[in-house]
Structure formats: structure tokens, C-alpha cells
N, C-alpha and C positions, 0 to 999 in steps of 0.2 A: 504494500500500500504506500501511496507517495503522500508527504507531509508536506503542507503547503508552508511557508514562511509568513507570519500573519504583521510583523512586527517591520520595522524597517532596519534592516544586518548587510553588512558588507559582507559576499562570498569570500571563502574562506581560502579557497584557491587561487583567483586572483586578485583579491584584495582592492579591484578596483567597481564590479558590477553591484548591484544592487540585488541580496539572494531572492531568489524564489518559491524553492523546494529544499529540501535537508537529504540529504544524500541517506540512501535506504540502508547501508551498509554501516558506514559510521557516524550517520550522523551530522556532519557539517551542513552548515549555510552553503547552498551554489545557486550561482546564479546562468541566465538563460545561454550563456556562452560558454560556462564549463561543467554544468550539468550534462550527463550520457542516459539515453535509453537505453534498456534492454530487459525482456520479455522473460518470465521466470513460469516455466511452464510442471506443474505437478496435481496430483490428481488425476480423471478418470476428462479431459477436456476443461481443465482451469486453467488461467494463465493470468498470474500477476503482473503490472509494469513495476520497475523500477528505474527510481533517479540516481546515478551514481554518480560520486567523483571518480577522476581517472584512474587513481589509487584500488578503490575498489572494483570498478568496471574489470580490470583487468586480476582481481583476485578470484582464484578458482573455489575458492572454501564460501566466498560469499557471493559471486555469482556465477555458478555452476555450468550452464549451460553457453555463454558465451566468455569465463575467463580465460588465462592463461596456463598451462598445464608447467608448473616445474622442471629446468632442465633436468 
């Protein structure tokens, strides 16, 4: 589930946008330039979205389906 930012925060990645969403993995402020999609698919035809930082996006423990696998 994606968490809307209700408050006015500076994203936490680049420190310059104004956030929008809190990143589904850890949590931070991003904003519309360094926020990532990507589709978190489980159950019998469910499919969550998530907002990630790059950070996460690319974690395979916290998004499963589209991270990076460990050399």
C-alpha cells in the first residue's frame, strides 16, 4: 500500500523536491522525480503497487519480484 505524504517534507533523496509518497520499503519522504514503481504480485491474482527509493527498488529481500539478485 503506498502512503501519501500529507505534510509539506523535503524528499529525502534528493533533498531538493517537495515529497509525495514515503517509500514502501523504508520508509522515507520521495518525491515525484525519485520515487520508482513496481508491482508486488502475491496471492491467488493480487497485486500491490509500490513507491520505492532506489535503494530499495533494487533490494531483492524487499522487492522481490523486480530486485537485484546478489553476486
Amino acid at each position: 500500500m503506498i502512503s501519501i505524504v500529507t505534510d509539506l517534507r523535503l524528499c529525502e533523496v534528493c533533498r531538493t523536491g517537495s515529497a509525495i509518497v514515503y517509500c514502501t520499503g523504508c520508509g522515507i519522504p520521495l518525491c515525484r522525480q525519485c520515487r520508482r514503481f513496481d508491482m508486488y504480485a502475491h496471492d491467488c491474482g493480487s497485486v500491490d503497487t509500490l513507491a520505492l527509493c532506489h535503494i530499495c527498488f533494487d533490494d531483492i529481500d524487499i522487492n522481490p519480484w523486480g530486485g537485484k539478485r546478489p553476486d
